[in-house]
C-alpha positions as MATLAB code, in Angstrom:
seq = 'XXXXXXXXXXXXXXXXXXXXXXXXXXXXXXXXXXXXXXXXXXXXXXXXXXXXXXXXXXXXXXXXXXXXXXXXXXX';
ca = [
      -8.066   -2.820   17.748;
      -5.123   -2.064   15.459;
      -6.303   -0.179   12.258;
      -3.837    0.148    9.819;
      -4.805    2.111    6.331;
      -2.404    2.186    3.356;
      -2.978    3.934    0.213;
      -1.459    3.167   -3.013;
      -2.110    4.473   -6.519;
      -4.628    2.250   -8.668;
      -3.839   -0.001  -10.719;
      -0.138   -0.071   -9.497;
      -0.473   -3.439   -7.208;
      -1.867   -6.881   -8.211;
      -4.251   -8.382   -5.547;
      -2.252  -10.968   -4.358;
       0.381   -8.022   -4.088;
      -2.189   -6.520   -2.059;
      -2.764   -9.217   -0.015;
       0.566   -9.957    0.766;
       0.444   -6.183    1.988;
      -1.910   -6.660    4.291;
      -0.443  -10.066    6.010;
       2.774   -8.140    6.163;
       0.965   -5.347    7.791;
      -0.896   -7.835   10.388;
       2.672   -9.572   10.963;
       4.182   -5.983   12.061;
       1.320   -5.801   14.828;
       1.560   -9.405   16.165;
       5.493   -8.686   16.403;
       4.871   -5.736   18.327;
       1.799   -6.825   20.607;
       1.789  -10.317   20.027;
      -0.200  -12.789   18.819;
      -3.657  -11.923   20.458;
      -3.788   -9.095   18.132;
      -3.951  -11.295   14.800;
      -7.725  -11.607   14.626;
      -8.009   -7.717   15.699;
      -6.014   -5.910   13.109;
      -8.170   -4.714   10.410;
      -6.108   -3.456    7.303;
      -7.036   -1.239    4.732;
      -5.978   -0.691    1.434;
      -7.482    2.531   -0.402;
      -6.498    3.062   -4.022;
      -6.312    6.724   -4.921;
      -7.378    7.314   -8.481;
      -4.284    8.128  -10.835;
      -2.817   11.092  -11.444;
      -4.659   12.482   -7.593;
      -1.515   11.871   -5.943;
       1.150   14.698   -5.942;
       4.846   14.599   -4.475;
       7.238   17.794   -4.835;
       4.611   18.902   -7.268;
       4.588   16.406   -9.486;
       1.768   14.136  -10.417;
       1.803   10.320   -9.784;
       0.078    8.325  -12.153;
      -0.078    4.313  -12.088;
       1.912    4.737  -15.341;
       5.205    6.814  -13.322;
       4.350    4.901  -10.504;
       4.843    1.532  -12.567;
       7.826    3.226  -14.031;
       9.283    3.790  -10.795;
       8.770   -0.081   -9.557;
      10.309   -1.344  -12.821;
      13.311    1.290  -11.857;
      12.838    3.355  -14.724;
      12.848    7.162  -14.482;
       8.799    7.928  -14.460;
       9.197   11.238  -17.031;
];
């Protein structure tokens, strides 16, 4: 059984955003291994709390990480 985990920062993705995540995620699989594998990929989507998630030393907070989506600069 496929397991597929994504984490995102909270707050950052709606939950039909989420949603859409995951049937995107489940497509990938079926493309790969076909369509048997539908009702066997689970799919989970972990929030990490804002501001827990660092890149190049720099914190992430849904507030940047909204900034960033919306193309803005996140400083």
């Amino acid at each position: 059984m496929p397991i597929i985990n994504v984490r995102v920062v909270e707050g950052v993705f709606t939950p039909a955003q989420k949603k859409e995540i995951a049937n995107k995620m489940t497509d990938a699989i079926v493309q790969i291994e076909g369509e048997a594998f539908r009702p066997l990929t689970l799919v989970v989507i972990d929030e990490v709390k804002s501001g827990d998630w660092v890149v190049g030393g720099q914190q992430i907070t849904t507030q940047a990480a909204k900034a960033i989506a919306a193309g803005r600069s996140a400083a």
